[in-house]
RORO-399712 format. One record per residue (C-alpha): residue number from 1; x, y, z. Coordinates in steps of 0.2 Angstrom, whole numbers. Layout:
N
+------+-------+-------+-------+
| resi |     x |     y |     z |
+------+-------+-------+-------+
|  NUM |     X |     Y |     Z |
...
+------+-------+-------+-------+
END
This chain:
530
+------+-------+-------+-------+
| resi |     x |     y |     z |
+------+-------+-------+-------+
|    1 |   -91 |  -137 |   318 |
|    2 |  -108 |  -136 |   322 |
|    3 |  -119 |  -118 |   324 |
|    4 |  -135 |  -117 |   333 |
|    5 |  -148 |  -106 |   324 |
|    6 |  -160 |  -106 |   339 |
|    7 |  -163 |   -87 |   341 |
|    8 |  -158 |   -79 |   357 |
|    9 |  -173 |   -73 |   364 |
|   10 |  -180 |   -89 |   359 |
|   11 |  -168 |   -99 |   368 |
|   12 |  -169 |   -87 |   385 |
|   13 |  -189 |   -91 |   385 |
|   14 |  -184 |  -111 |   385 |
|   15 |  -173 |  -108 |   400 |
|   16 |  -187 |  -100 |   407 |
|   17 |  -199 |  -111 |   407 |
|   18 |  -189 |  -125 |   411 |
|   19 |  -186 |  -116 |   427 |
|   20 |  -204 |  -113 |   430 |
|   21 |  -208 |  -131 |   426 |
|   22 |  -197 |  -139 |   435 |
|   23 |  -204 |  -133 |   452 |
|   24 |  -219 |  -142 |   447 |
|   25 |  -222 |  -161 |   447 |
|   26 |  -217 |  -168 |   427 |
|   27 |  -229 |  -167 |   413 |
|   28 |  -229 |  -176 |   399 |
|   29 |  -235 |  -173 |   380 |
|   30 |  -243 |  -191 |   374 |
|   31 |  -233 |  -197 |   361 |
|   32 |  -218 |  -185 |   364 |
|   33 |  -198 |  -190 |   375 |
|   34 |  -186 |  -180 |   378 |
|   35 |  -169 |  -181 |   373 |
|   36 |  -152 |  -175 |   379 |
|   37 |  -141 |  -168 |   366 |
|   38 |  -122 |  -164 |   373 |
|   39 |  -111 |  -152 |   365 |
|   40 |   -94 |  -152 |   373 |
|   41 |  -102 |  -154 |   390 |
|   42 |  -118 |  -141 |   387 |
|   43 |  -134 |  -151 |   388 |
|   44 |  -148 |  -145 |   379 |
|   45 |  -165 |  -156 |   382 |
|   46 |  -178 |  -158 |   367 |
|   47 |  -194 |  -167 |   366 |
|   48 |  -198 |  -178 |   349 |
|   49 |  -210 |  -188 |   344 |
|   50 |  -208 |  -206 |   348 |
|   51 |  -199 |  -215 |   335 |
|   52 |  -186 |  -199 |   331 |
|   53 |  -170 |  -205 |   323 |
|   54 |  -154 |  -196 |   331 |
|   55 |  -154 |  -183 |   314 |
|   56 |  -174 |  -179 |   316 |
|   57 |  -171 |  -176 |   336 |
|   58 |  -150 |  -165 |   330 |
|   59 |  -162 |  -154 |   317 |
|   60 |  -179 |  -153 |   329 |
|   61 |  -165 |  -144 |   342 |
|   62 |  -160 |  -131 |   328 |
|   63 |  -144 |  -138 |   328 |
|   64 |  -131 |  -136 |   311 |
|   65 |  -120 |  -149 |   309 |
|   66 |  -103 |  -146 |   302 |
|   67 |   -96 |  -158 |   289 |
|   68 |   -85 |  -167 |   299 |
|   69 |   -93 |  -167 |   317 |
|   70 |   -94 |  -184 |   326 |
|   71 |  -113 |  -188 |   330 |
|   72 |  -114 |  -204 |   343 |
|   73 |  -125 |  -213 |   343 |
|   74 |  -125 |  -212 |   322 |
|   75 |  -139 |  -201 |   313 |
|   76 |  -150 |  -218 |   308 |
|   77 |  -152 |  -223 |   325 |
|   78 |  -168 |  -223 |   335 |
|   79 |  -169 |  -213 |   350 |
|   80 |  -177 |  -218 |   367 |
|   81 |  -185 |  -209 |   382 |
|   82 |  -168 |  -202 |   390 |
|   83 |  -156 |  -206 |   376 |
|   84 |  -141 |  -195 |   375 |
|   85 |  -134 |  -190 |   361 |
|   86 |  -117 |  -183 |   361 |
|   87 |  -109 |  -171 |   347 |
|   88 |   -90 |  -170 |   344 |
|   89 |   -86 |  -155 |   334 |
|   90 |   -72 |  -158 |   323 |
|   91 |   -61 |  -142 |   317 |
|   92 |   -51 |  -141 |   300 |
|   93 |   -35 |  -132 |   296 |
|   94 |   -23 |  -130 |   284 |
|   95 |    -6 |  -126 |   288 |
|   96 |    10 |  -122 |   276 |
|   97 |    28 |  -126 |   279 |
|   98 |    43 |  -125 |   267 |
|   99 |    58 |  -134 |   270 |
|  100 |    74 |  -134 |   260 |
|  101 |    79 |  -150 |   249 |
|  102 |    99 |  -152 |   250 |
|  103 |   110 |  -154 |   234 |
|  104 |   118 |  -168 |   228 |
|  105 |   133 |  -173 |   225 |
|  106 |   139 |  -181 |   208 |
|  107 |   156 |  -186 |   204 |
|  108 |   161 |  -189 |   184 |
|  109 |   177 |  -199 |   183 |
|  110 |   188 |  -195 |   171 |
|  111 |   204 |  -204 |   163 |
|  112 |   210 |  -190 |   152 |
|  113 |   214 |  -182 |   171 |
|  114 |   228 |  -184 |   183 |
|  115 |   225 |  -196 |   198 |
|  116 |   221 |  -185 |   213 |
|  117 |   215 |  -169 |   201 |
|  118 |   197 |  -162 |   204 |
|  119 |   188 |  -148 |   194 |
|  120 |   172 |  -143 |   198 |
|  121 |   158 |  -142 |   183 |
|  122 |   145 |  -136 |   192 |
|  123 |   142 |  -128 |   210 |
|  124 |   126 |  -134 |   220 |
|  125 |   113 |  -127 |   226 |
|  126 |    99 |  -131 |   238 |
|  127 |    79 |  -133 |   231 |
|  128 |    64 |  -127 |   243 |
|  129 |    48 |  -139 |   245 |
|  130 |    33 |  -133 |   250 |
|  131 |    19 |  -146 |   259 |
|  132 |     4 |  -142 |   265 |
|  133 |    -3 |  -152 |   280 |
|  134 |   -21 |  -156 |   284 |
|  135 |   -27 |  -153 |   303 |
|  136 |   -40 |  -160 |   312 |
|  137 |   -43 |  -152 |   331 |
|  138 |   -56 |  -161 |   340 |
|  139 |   -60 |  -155 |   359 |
|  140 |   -46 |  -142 |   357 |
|  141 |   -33 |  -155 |   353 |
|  142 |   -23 |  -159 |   338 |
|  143 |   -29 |  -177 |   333 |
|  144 |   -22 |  -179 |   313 |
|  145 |   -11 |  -172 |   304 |
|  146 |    -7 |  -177 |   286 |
|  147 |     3 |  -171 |   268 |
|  148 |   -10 |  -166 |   256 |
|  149 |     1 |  -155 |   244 |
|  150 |    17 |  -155 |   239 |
|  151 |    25 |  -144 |   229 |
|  152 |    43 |  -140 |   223 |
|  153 |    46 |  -121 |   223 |
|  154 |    63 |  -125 |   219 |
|  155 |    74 |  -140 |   212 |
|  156 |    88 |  -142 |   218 |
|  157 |   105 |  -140 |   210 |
|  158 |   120 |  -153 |   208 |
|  159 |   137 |  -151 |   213 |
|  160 |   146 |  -158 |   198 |
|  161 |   166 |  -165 |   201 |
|  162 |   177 |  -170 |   189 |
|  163 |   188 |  -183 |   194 |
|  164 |   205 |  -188 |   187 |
|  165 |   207 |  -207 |   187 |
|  166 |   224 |  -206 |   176 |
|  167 |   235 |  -215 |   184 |
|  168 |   253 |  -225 |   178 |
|  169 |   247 |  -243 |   181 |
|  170 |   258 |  -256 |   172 |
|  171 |   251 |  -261 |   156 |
|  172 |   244 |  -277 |   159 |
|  173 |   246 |  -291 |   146 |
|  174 |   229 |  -297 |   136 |
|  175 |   229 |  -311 |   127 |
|  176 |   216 |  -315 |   113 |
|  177 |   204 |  -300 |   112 |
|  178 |   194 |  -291 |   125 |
|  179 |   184 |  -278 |   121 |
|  180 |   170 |  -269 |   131 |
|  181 |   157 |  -253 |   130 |
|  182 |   160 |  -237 |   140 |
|  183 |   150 |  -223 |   138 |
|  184 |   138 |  -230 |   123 |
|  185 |   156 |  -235 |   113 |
|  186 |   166 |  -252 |   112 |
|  187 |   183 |  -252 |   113 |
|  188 |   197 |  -267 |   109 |
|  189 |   211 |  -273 |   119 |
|  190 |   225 |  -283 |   112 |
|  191 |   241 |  -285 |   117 |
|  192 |   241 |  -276 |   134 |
|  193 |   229 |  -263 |   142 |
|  194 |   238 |  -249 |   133 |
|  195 |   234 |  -255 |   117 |
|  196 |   216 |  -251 |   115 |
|  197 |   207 |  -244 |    99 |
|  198 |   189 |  -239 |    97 |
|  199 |   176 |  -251 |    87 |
|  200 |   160 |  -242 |    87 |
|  201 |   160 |  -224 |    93 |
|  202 |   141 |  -219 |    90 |
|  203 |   138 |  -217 |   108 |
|  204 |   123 |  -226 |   108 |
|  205 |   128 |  -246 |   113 |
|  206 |   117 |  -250 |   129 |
|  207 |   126 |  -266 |   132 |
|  208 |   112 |  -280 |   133 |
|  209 |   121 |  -290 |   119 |
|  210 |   141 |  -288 |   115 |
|  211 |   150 |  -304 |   111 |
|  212 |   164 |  -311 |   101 |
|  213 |   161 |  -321 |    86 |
|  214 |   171 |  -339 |    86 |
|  215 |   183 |  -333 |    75 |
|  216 |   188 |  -316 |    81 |
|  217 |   182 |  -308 |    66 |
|  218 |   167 |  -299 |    72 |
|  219 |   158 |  -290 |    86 |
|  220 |   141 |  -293 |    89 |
|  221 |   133 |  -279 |    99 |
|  222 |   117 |  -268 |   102 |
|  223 |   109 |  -251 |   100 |
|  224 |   100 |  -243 |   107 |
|  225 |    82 |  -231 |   100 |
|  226 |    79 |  -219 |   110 |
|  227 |    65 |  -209 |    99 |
|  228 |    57 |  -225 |    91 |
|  229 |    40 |  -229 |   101 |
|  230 |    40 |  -247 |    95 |
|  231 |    60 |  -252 |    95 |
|  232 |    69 |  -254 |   110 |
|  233 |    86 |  -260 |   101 |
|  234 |    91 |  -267 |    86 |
|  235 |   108 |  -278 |    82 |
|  236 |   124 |  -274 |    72 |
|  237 |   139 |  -283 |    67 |
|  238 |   158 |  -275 |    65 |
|  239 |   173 |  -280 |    60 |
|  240 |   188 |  -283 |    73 |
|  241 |   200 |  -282 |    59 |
|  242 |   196 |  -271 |    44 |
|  243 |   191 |  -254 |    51 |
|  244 |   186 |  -248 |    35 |
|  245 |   173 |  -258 |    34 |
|  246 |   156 |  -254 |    38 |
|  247 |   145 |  -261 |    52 |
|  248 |   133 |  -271 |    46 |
|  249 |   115 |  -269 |    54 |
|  250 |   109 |  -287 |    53 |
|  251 |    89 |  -280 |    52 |
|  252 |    85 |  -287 |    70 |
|  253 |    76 |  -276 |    83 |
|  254 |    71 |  -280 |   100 |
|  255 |    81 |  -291 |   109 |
|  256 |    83 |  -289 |   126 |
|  257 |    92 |  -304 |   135 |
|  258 |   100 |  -316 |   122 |
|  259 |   108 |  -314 |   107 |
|  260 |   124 |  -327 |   103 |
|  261 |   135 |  -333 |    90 |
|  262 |   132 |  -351 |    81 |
|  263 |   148 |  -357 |    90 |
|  264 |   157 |  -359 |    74 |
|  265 |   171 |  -355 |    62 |
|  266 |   169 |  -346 |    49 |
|  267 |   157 |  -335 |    59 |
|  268 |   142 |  -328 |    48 |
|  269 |   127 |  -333 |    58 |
|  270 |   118 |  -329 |    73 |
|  271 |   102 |  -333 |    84 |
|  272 |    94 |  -321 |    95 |
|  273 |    76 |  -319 |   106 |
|  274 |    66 |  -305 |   103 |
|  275 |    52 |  -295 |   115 |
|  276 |    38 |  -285 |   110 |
|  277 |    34 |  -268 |   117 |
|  278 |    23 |  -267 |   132 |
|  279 |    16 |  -252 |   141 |
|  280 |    16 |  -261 |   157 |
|  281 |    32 |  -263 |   165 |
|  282 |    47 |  -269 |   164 |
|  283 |    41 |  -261 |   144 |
|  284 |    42 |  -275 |   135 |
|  285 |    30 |  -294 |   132 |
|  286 |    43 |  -308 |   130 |
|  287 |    42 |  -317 |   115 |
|  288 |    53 |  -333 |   122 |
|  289 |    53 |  -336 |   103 |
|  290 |    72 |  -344 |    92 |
|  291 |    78 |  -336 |    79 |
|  292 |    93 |  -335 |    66 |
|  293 |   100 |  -324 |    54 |
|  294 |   115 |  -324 |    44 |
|  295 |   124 |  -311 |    35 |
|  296 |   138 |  -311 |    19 |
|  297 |   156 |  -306 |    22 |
|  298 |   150 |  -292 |    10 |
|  299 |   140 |  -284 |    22 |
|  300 |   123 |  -292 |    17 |
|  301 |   109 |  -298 |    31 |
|  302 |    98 |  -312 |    23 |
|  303 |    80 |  -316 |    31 |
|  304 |    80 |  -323 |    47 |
|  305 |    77 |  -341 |    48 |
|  306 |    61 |  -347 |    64 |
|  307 |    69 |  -361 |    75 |
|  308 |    56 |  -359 |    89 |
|  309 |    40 |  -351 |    86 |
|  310 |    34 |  -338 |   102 |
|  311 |    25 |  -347 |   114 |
|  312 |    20 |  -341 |   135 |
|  313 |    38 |  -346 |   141 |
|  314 |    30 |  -354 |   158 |
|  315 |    29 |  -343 |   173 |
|  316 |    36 |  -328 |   172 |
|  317 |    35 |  -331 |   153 |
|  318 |    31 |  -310 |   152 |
|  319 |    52 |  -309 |   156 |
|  320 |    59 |  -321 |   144 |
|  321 |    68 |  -335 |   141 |
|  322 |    86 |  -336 |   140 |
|  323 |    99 |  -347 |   130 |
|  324 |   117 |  -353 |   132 |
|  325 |   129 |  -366 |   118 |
|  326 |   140 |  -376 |   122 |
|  327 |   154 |  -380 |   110 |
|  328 |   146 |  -388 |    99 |
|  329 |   132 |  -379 |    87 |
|  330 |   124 |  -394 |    92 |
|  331 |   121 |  -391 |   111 |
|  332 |   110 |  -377 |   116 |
|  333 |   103 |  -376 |   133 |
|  334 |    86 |  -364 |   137 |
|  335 |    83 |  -357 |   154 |
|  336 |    69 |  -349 |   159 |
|  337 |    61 |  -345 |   177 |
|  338 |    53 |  -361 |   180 |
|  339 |    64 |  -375 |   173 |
|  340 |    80 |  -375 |   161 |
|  341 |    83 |  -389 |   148 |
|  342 |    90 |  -393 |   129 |
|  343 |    85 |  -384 |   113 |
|  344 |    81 |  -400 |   100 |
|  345 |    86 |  -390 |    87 |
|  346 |    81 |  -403 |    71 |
|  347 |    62 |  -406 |    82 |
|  348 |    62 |  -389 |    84 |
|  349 |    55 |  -389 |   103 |
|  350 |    64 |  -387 |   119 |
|  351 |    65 |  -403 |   131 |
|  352 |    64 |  -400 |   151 |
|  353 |    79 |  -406 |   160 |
|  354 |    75 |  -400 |   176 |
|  355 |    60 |  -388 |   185 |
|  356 |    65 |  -373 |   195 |
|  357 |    54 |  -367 |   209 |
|  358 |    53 |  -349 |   201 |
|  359 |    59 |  -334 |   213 |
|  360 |    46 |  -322 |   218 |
|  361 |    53 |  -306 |   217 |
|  362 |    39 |  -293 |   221 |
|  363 |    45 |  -281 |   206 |
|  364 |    43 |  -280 |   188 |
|  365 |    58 |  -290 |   182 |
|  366 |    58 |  -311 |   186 |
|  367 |    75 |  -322 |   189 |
|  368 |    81 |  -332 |   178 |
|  369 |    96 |  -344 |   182 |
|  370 |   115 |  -341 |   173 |
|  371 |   120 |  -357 |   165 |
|  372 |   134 |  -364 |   159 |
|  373 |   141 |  -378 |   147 |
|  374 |   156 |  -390 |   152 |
|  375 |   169 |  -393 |   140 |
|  376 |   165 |  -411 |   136 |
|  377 |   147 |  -406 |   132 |
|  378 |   138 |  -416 |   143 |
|  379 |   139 |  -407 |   160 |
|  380 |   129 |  -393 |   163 |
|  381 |   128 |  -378 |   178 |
|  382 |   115 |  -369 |   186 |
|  383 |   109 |  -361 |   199 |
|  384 |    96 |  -367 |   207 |
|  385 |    81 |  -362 |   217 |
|  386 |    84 |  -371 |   236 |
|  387 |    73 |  -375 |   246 |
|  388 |    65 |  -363 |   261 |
|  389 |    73 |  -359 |   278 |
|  390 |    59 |  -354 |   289 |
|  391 |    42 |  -352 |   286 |
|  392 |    43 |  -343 |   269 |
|  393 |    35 |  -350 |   255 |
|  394 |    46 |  -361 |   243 |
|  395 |    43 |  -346 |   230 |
|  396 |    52 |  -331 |   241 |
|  397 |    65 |  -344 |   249 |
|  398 |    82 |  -334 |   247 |
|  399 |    93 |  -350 |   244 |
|  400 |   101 |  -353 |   229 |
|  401 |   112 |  -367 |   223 |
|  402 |   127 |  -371 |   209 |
|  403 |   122 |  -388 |   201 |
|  404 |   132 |  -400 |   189 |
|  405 |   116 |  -409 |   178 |
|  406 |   119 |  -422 |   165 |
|  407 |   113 |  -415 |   148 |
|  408 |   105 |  -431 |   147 |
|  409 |    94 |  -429 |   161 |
|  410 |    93 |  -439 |   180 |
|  411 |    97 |  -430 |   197 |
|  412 |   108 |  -415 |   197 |
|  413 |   123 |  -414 |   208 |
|  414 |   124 |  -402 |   222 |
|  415 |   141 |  -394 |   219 |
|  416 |   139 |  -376 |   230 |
|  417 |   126 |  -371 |   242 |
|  418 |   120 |  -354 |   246 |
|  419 |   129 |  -346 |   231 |
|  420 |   115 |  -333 |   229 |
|  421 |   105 |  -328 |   214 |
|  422 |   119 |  -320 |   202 |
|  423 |   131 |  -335 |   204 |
|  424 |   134 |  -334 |   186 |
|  425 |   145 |  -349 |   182 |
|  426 |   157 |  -350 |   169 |
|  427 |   167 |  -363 |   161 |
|  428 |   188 |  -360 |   159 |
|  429 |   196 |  -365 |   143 |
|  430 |   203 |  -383 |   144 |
|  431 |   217 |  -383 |   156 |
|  432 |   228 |  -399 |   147 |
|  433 |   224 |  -402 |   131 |
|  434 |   236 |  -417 |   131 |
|  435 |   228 |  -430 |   142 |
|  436 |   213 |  -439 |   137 |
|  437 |   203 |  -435 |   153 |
|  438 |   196 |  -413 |   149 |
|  439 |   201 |  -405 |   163 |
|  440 |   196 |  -386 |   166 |
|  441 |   188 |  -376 |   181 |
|  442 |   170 |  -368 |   184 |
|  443 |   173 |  -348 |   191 |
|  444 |   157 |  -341 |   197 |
|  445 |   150 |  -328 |   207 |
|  446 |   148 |  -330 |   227 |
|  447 |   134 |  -317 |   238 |
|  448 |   144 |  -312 |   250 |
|  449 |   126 |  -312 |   260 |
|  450 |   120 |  -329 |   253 |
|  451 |   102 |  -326 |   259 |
|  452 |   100 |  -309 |   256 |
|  453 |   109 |  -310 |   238 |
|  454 |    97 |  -300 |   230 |
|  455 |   104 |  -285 |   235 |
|  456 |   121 |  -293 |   240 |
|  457 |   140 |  -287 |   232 |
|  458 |   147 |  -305 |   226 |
|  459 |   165 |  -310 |   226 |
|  460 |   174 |  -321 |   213 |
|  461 |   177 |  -343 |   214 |
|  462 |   184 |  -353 |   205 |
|  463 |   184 |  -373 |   208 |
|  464 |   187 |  -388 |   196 |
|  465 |   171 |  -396 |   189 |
|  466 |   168 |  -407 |   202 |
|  467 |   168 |  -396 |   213 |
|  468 |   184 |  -398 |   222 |
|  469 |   198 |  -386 |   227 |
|  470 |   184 |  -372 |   227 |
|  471 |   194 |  -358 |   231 |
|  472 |   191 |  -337 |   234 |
|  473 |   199 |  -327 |   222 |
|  474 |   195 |  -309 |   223 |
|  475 |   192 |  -297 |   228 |
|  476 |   201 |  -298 |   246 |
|  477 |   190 |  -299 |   262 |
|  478 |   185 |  -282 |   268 |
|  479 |   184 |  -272 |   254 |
|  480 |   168 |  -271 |   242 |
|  481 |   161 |  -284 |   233 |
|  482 |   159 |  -285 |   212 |
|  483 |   144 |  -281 |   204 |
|  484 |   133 |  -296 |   198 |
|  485 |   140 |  -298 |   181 |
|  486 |   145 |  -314 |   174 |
|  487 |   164 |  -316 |   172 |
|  488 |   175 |  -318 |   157 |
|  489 |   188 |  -329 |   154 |
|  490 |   203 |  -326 |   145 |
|  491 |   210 |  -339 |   131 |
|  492 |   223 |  -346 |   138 |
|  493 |   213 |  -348 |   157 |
|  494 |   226 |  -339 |   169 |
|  495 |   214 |  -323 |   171 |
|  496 |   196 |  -317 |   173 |
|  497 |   189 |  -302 |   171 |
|  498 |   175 |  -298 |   181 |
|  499 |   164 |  -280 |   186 |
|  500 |   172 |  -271 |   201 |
|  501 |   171 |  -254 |   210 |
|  502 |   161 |  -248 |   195 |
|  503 |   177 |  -254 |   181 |
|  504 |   185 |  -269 |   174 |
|  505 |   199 |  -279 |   182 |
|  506 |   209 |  -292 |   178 |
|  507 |   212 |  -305 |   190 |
|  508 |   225 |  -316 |   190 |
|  509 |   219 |  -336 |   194 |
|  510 |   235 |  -340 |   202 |
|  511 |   238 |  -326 |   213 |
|  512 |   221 |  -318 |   216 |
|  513 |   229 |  -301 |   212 |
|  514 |   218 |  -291 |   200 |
|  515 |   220 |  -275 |   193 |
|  516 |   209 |  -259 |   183 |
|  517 |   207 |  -261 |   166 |
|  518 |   198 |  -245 |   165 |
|  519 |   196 |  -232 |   177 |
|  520 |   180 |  -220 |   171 |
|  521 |   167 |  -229 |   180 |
|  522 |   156 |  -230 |   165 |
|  523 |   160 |  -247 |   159 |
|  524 |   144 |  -257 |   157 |
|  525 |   149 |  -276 |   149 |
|  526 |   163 |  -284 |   142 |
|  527 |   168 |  -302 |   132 |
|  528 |   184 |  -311 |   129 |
|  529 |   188 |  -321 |   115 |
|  530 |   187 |  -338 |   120 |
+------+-------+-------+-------+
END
């Protein structure tokens, strides 16, 4: 806001003699112009020398700027004979308001409590925020008004509802073993869902790696370090069939998206990827590296064993690269955000089968596509980055599509389009084991919005491996989708258990019909013994 220091009396004499002057003819001081200077419509006249800049005629007319007052023209600028110069004070408040943040509502689900049955842990209450605005008033009128603290005075308090989810389901039959972590522990169903029985109970699994050896004797899993600034998670290994015997920590930290059993019996040996720590997000540098290590039915973890050194990993290489067998220790596929291919496990290299256009995500995690071996070893499917369906570039196209590839390389086969990112295929056990020809069927996930499947529910298909008789499984139209987890099949290939509503169901192949298998809501990954 500007102030005029011009004394009073000072300022009456000008008037005067302007007044006296200007009943005379106009006089003019050599080397001296006069100069307008407007102040929310009052004029105020000023002589300078010739060559004044706006700011030496604003200080020659005893006028005080204020910090934020608009000058026009600018203060560097040369005035002429006549100019006008026009000033916009500029006013600056502050003003406070406090509003009320509402409570949230959590719900816990609980199996130990009957269907229906609520209990209330903690009542709610509502926070208060306090934000301060910053005004500027120009001519008397409001012209900005913007946030420039904010400040809880308050937090708000959750409402905390215990939900009974007990209810008299009829046990449903599970054959082989299927086990999966809730709440930081793993648990084993054989038999029938009423027959389950805990395996590790440290509360701590964080369900990046949980898998079934070949031969049913193990389960492979992860734990997680929470107060360990260099560890994220490191591997164990306990026994599905002597519960006395101790888990086995396998001296393996780190490993974030693969960790798998050498697909053979007896099973003592597994290979695993491993990541480094990163400040930067997602928290951790890839290492794309190969690794193995096996262990003694005593309980003993030798060295691990380098099968691929760490290298970039192409594009997106910070993420990670990803690895499936097939069923044969021979056959192990890579994929990774820019192409997918074979491991050479003697050469000790990976060989490109096919590149992938990699997804742009905008966010700290990359896409890498769910792959799956064929039965016979030789057939191989992806999910693949399609092409773009407007203007967008091929990077942020939202189409993705199941492929059948030859292991051996050549064109891949178009078997499902729009599938959407999480497709997730897997491969059923062989369906006739008495004919010559190998005959099983491919499940996979399908984005109910195929090009927004980013964010999209999917639901559950199944077809054979050519890709015939593809049909929808589950969950019926109309109700929510399954969450983005890749299915499990069950040994004898009638069932699949897939992510849905928060727990796992068991869906029939024939009849589409699934069924809870847990009911807590805190059910995180599962396997099935193959």
């Amino acid at each position: 806001m500007y102030k005029s220091i011009l004394p009073t009396t000072l300022t009456l004499s000008l008037i005067l003699a302007l007044s006296l002057t200007a009943c005379t003819n106009p006089q003019a001081t050599a080397g001296m112009i006069e100069i307008q200077v407007d102040i929310e419509g009052l004029i105020q006249r000023v002589h300078v020398p010739t060559g004044s800049t706006v700011q030496q005629t604003i200080e020659a007319a005893g006028i005080e700027l204020g910090s934020l007052d608009r000058v026009n023209p600018p203060a560097y600028t040369v005035v002429d004979e006549g100019s006008t110069i026009v000033i916009t004070p500029v006013e600056e408040i502050f003003e406070v308001e406090q509003i009320i943040i509402p409570f949230e509502r959590q719900t816990i689900r609980n199996e130990a409590l009957t269907e229906g049955e609520n209990r209330l842990l903690q009542p709610g209450k509502n926070g208060v925020q306090e934000i301060t605005y910053r005004i500027l008033i120009e001519g008397g009128e409001e012209t900005s008004r913007a946030p420039v603290k904010n400040i809880i005075l308050e937090e708000p308090t959750p409402e905390i509802v215990m939900i009974g989810t007990q209810t008299a389901h009829t046990p449903i039959s599970i054959d082989g073993s299927l086990v999966y972590v809730s709440g930081g522990n793993a648990w084993l169903v054989e038999g029938n869902s009423g027959n389950r029985q805990p395996i590790v109970v440290t509360g701590d699994l964080d369900g990046r790696i949980l898998q079934i050896s070949p031969d049913e004797e193990w389960l492979l899993y992860s734990r997680a370090i929470i107060d360990e600034e260099e560890t994220i998670n490191t591997l164990w290994v306990s026994s599905l069939s002597d519960p006395e015997l101790d888990p086995i920590e396998l001296g393996v930290s780190n490993v974030v998206h693969f960790a798998e059993w050498i697909p053979e019996t007896p099973s003592f040996t597994v290979v695993y990827s491993t990541v480094e720590l990163s400040p930067a997000a997602p928290g951790w540098q890839a290492n794309n590296d190969l690794q193995s290590v096996t262990f003694t039915a005593g309980g003993r973890a030798l060295r691990p064993s380098e099968i691929i050194e760490s290298n970039a990993g192409g594009q997106y290489g910070w993420w990670g690269t990803d690895f499936a067998w097939g069923s044969d220790p021979a056959y192990l596929a890579y994929m990774r955000a820019d192409s997918i291919g074979i491991v050479d496990l003697e050469g000790e290299r990976l060989e490109e089968l096919s590149t992938i256009t990699p997804f742009q995500t905008l966010s700290d995690w990359a896409w890498v596509p769910g792959l799956a071996w064929g039965h016979d070893d030789q057939t191989i499917y992806y999910v693949d980055h399609g092409d773009p369906v407007g203007i967008e570039s091929p990077q942020a196209s939202p189409v993705f599509n199941l492929i059948g590839q030859s292991y051996r390389g050549g064109d891949g086969l178009m078997l499902v389009e729009r599938t959407g990112l999480f497709a997730y295929p897997a491969v059923s056990p062989i369906k006739d084991v008495s004919t010559i020809e190998i005959s099983y069927m491919v499940a996979f996930l399908q984005a109910i919005t195929p090009l927004e499947s980013q964010e999209s529910n999917y639901r559950l298909v199944i077809m054979d491996r050519d890709g015939s008789n593809l049909r929808t499984l589950f969950p019926p139209p109309g109700e929510p989708g399954l969450a983005p987890i890749e299915p499990a099949w069950s040994p004898a290939g009638d069932r699949i258990a897939v992510m849905y509503r928060g727990d796992i169901w068991i869906v029939d192949v024939e009849s589409g019909i699934g069924q809870s298998l847990t009911a807590d809501g805190q059910s995180i990954s599962f396997d099935w013994s193959r």
